[in-house]
C-alpha positions as CSV (number, residue, x, y, z in Angstrom):
1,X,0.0,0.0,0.0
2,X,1.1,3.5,-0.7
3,X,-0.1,7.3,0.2
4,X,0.1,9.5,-3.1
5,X,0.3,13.3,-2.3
6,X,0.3,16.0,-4.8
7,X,1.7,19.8,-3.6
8,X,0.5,22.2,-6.5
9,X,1.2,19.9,-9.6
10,X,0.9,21.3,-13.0
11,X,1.4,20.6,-16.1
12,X,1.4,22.8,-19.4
13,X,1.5,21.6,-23.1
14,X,3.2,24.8,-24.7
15,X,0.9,28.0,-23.9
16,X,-1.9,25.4,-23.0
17,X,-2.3,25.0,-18.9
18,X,-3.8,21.3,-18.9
19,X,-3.2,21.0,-14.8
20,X,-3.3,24.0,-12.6
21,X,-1.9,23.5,-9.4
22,X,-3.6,20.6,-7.5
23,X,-3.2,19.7,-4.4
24,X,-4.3,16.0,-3.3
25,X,-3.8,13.3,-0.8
26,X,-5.0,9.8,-1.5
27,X,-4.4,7.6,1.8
28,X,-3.2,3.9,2.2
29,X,-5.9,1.5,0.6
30,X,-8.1,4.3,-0.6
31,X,-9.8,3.5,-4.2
32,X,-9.9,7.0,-5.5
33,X,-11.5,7.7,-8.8
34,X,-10.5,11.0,-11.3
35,X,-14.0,12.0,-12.9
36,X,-14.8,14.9,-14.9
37,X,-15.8,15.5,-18.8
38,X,-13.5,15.2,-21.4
39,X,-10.4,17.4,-21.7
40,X,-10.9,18.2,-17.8
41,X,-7.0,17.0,-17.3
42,X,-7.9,13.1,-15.9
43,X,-6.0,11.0,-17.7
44,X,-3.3,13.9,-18.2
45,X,-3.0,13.6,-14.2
46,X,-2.7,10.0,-14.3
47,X,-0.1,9.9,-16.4
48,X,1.9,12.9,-14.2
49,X,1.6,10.4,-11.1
50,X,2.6,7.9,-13.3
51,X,5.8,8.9,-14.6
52,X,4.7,9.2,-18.5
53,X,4.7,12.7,-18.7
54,X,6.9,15.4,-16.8
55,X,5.2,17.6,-14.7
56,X,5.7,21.8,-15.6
57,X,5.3,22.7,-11.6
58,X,4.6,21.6,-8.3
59,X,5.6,17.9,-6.6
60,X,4.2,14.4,-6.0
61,X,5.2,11.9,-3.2
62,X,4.5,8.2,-2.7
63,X,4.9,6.8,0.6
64,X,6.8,10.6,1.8
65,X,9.3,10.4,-0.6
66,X,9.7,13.0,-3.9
67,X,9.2,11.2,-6.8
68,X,9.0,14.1,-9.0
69,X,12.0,13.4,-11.4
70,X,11.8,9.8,-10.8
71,X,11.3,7.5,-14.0
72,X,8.1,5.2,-13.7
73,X,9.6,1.9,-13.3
74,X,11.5,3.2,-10.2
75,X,7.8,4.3,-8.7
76,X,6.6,1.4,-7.7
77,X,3.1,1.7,-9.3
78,X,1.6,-0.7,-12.5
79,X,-0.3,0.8,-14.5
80,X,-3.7,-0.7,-16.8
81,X,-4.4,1.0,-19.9
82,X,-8.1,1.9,-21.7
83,X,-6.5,-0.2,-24.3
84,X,-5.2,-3.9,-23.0
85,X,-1.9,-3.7,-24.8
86,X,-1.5,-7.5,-24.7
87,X,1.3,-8.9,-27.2
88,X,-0.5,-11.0,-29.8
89,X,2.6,-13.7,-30.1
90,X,2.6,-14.2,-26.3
91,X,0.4,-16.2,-23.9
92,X,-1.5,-15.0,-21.3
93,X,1.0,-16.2,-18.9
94,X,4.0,-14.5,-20.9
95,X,1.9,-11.6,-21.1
96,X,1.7,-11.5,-16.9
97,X,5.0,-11.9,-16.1
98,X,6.7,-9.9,-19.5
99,X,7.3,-7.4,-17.0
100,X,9.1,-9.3,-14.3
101,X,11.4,-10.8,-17.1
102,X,12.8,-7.6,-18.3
103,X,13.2,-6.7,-14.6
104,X,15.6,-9.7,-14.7
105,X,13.3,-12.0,-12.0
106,X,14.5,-15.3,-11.6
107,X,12.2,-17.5,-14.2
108,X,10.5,-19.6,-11.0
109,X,10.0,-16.2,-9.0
110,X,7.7,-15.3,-12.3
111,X,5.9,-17.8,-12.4
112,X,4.5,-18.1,-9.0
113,X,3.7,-14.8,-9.1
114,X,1.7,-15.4,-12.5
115,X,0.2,-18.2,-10.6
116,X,-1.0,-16.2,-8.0
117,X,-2.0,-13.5,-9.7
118,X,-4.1,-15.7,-12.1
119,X,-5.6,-17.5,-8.9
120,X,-6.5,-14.1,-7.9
121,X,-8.3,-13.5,-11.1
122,X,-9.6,-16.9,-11.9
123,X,-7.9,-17.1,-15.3
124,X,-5.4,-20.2,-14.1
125,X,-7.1,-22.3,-17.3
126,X,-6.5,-19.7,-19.7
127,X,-2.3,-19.2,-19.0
128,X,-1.7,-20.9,-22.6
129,X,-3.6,-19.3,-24.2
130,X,-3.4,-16.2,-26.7
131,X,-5.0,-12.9,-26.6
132,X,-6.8,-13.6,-29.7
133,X,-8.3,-16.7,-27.8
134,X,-10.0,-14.5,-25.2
135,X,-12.9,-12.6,-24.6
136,X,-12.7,-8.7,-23.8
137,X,-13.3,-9.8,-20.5
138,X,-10.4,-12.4,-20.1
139,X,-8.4,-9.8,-21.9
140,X,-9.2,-6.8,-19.1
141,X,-8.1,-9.3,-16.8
142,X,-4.5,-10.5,-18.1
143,X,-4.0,-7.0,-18.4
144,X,-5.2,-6.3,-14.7
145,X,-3.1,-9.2,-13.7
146,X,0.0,-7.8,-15.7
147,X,-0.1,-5.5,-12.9
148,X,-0.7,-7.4,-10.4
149,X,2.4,-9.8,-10.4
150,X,4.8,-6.3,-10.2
151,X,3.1,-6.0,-6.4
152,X,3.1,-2.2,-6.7
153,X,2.5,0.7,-4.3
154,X,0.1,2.5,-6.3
155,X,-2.5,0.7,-9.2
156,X,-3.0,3.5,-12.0
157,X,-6.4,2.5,-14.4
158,X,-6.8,4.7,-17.2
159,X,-10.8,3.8,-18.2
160,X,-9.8,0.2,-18.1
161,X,-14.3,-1.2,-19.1
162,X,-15.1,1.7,-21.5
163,X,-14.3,-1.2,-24.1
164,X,-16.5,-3.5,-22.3
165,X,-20.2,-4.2,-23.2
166,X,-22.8,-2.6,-20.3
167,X,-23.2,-6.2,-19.0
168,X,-19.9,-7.4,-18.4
169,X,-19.0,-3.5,-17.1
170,X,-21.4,-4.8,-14.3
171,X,-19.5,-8.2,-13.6
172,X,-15.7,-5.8,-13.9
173,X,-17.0,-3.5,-11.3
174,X,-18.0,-6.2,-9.1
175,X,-14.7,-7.9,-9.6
176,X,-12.7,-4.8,-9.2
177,X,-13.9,-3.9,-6.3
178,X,-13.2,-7.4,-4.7
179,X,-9.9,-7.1,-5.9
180,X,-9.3,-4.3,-4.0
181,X,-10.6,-5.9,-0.9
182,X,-8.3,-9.0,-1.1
183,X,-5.0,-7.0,-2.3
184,X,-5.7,-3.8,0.3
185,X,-3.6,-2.0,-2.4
186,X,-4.0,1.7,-3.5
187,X,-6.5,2.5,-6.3
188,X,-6.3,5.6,-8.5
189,X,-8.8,5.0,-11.3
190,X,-9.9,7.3,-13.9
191,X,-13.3,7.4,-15.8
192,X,-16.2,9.2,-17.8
193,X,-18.6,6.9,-16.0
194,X,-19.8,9.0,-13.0
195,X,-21.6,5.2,-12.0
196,X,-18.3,3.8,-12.1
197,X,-17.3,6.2,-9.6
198,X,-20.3,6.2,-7.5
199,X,-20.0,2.3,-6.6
200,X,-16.4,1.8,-6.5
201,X,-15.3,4.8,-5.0
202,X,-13.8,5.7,-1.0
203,X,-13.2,9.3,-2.7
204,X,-14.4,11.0,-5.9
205,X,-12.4,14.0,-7.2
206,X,-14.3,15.7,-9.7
207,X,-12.0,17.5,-12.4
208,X,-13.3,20.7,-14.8
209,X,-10.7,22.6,-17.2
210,X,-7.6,21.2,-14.8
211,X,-8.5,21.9,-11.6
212,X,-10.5,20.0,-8.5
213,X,-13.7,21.1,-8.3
214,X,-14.9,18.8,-5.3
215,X,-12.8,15.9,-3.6
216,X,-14.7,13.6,-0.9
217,X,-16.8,10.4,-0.7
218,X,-19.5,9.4,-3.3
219,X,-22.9,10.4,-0.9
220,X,-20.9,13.7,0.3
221,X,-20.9,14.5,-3.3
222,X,-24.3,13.8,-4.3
223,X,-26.2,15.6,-1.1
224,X,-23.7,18.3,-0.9
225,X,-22.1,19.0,-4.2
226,X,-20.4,22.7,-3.5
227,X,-21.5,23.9,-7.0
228,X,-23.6,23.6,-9.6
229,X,-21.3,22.1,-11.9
230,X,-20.9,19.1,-9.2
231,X,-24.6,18.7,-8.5
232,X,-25.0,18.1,-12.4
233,X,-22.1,15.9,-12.9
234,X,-22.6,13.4,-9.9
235,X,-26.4,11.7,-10.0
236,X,-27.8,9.5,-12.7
237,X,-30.2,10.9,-14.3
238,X,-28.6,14.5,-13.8
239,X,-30.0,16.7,-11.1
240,X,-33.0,19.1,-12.4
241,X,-31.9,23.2,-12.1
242,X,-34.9,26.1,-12.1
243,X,-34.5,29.7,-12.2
244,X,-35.1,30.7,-8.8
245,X,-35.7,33.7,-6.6
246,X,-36.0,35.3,-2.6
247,X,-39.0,37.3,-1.7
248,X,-39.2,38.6,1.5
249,X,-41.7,37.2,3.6
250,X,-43.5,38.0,7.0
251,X,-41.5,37.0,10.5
252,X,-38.1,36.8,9.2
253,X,-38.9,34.0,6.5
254,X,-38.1,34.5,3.3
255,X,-39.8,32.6,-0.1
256,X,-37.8,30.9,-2.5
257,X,-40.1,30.9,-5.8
258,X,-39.8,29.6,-8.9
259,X,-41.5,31.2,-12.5
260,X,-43.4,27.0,-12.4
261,X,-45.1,27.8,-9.4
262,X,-43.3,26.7,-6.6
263,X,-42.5,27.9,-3.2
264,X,-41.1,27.0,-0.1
265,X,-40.7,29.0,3.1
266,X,-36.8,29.9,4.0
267,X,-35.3,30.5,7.5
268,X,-33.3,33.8,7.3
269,X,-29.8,33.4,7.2
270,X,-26.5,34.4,5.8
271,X,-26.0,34.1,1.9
272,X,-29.8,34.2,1.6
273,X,-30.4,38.1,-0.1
274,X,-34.1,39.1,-1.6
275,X,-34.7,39.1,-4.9
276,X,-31.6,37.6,-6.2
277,X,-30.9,35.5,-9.1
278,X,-30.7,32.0,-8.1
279,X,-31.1,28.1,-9.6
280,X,-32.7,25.6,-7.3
281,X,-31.9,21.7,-7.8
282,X,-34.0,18.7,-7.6
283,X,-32.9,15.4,-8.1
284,X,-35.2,13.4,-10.3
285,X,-35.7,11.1,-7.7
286,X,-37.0,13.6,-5.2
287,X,-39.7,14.6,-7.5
288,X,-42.9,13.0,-7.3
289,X,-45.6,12.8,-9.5
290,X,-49.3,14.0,-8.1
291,X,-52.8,14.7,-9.9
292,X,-52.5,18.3,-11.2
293,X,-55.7,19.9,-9.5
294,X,-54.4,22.1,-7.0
295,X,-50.8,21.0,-7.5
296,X,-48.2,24.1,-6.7
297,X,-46.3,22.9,-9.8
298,X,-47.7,21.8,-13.0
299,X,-46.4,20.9,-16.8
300,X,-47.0,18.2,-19.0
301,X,-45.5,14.6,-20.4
302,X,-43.2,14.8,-23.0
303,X,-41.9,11.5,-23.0
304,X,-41.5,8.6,-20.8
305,X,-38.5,6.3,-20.8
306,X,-39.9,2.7,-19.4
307,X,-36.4,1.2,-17.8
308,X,-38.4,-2.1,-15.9
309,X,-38.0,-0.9,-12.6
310,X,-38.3,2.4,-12.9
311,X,-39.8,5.3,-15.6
312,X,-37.9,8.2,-16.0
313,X,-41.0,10.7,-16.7
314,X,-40.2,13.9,-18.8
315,X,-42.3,17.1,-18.3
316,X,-42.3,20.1,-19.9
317,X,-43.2,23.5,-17.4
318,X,-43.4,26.3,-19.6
319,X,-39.5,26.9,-21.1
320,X,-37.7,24.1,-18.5
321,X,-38.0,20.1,-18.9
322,X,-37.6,18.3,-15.5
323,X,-37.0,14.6,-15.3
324,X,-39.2,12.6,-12.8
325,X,-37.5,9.7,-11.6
326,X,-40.4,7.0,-11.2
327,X,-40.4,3.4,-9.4
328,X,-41.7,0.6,-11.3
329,X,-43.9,0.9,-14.5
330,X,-45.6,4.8,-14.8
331,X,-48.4,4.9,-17.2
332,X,-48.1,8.4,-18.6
333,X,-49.3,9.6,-21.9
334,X,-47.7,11.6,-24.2
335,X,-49.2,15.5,-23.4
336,X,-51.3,14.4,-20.6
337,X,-51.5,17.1,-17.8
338,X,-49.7,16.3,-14.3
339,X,-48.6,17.9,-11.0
340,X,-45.1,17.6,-9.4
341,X,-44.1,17.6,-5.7
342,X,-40.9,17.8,-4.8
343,X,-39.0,16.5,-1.7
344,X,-38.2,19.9,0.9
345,X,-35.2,18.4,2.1
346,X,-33.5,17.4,-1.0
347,X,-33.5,21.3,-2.5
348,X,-30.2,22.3,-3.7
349,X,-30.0,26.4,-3.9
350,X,-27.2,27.8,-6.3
351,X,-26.0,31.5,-6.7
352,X,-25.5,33.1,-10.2
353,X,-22.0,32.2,-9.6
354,X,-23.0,28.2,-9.6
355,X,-21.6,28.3,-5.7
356,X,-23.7,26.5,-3.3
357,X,-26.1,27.9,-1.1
358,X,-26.8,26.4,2.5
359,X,-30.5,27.1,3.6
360,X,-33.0,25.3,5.7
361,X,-36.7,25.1,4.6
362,X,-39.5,25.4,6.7
């Protein structure tokens, strides 16, 4: 196991600033997954911590000690590409231990390790064969296991399922996250898939345009993302935003409206100021849907996505679409009139800024 600790790393691509100054600590055994959209610096990142590209600023440590201008091999991390990298001409179990033989290991030291990495894995009956023998799945592992036998400090994975089909993404994730448990190594994983993130994750940093914008643990994110730009990254379906504004009320409360006809009562506080432009969030699973007579909030179906288990509902209200998150089997026509609640204690109140708002509804 290994801690990773980043002091104001950048990195710069001629005039292009890719990675602005990050500061980061990942702890012994943490699984800590790099999100963000593309061209937010991820991968980029990885590759810093990695050794594969040279950092323009700043300094990163494993385990206390300044690996900055250290090449990878000399790191102490593996590393698992998006791409499996597997040599065609080579078995799996040549493929495993390739590493350990150009390290000079002593042939028998290679090949218990292979064993025991393939035990790990449960691909011991596929060491003969050749990549081209294997499934995507048998390939993600060799190339997992590659990794493995090198016992590293750090495990680097670079979108190792976006290759994968959605089913046997399912079946990775589960194996991944065993793998984890029995190795009690250090994860730093990188992906596009926010879900990924959600169920694998100890911490989540979320990346825009080279910096951090949120670090912490997967529900910390989704109830309190600190902007707006978090709040509609982290949640699937994507949270719902509303123009939103403060109206002074009687006895210190104020009234958080919305142009759809909603409106909750507001303790007074600090940050909260009258007739300021704001957007209020609502996840679509704190949205329910209600008989419009004498419903605050009303609009009509657009379209209904019918999952199995669930119906993600779309209404229109006047210019905005909001997305109703709907257990089981919904029966909603296209047009047909309908009222929305939403869930008090799951608001989310944004500044023009995108900066979170803290406020407590009455």
């Amino acid at each position: 196991m290994a801690q990773l600790v980043l002091h104001q790393v950048r990195k710069s691509f001629g005039a292009a600033e890719v990675i602005r100054g990050l500061d980061l600590s990942v702890q012994d055994g943490e699984f800590c997954v790099f999100v963000g959209p593309s061209g937010c610096g991820k991968s980029t990142l990885l590759r810093l911590i990695a050794g594969l590209e040279e950092c323009s600023g700043g300094r990163i440590e494993i385990d206390g000690s300044d690996v900055t201008q250290v090449p990878p091999a000399r790191r102490g991390i593996a590393m698992v590409f998006q791409s499996y990298a597997l040599y065609p001409h080579m078995s799996v179990a040549d493929n495993m231990g390739f590493g350990l033989k150009m390290a000079g290991v002593a042939a028998e030291c290679i090949a218990a390790s292979v064993k025991q990495a393939a035990t790990i894995l449960q691909i011991e009956h596929l060491l003969e064969r050749r990549p081209k023998d294997l499934s995507g799945g048998q390939r993600q592992r060799v190339a997992i296991g590659r990794a493995i036998v090198r016992s590293p400090k750090l495990f680097l994975l670079d979108e190792p399922l976006s290759n994968l089909d959605a089913a046997l993404r399912v079946d990775m994730r589960i194996e991944l996250a065993q793998l984890r448990t029995q190795l009690g190594a250090t994860f730093i994983y990188v992906t596009h898939d926010q879900v990924e993130a959600m169920t694998l994750a100890d911490k989540i940093v979320v990346l825009r345009d080279g910096r951090i914008e949120q670090c912490g643990a997967p529900l910390e994110l989704y109830q309190r993302p600190v902007n707006q730009f978090v709040a509609g990254f982290i949640g699937s379906p994507k949270m719902n935003f509303l123009p939103a504004t403060l109206r002074p009320g009687p006895s210190g409360v104020l009234q958080l409206r919305t142009a759809e006809g909603g409106q909750w009562a507001l303790a007074e506080r600090a940050g909260l100021v009258p007739d300021e432009a704001l957007v209020l969030g609502i996840r679509p699973e704190h949205v329910q849907l209600c008989a419009p007579d004498g419903a605050p909030v009303q609009g009509r179906v657009r379209m209904s996505e019918h999952l199995g288990s669930e119906t993600l509902v779309h209404v229109q209200l006047g210019a905005q679409r909001l997305q109703v998150k709907v257990e089981g089997q919904a029966a909603c026509a296209l047009g047909e009139p309908v009222g929305l609640q939403f869930k008090a204690s799951c608001l989310h109140l944004f500044d023009a800024q995108g900066r979170r708002i803290d406020m407590e509804v009455l």
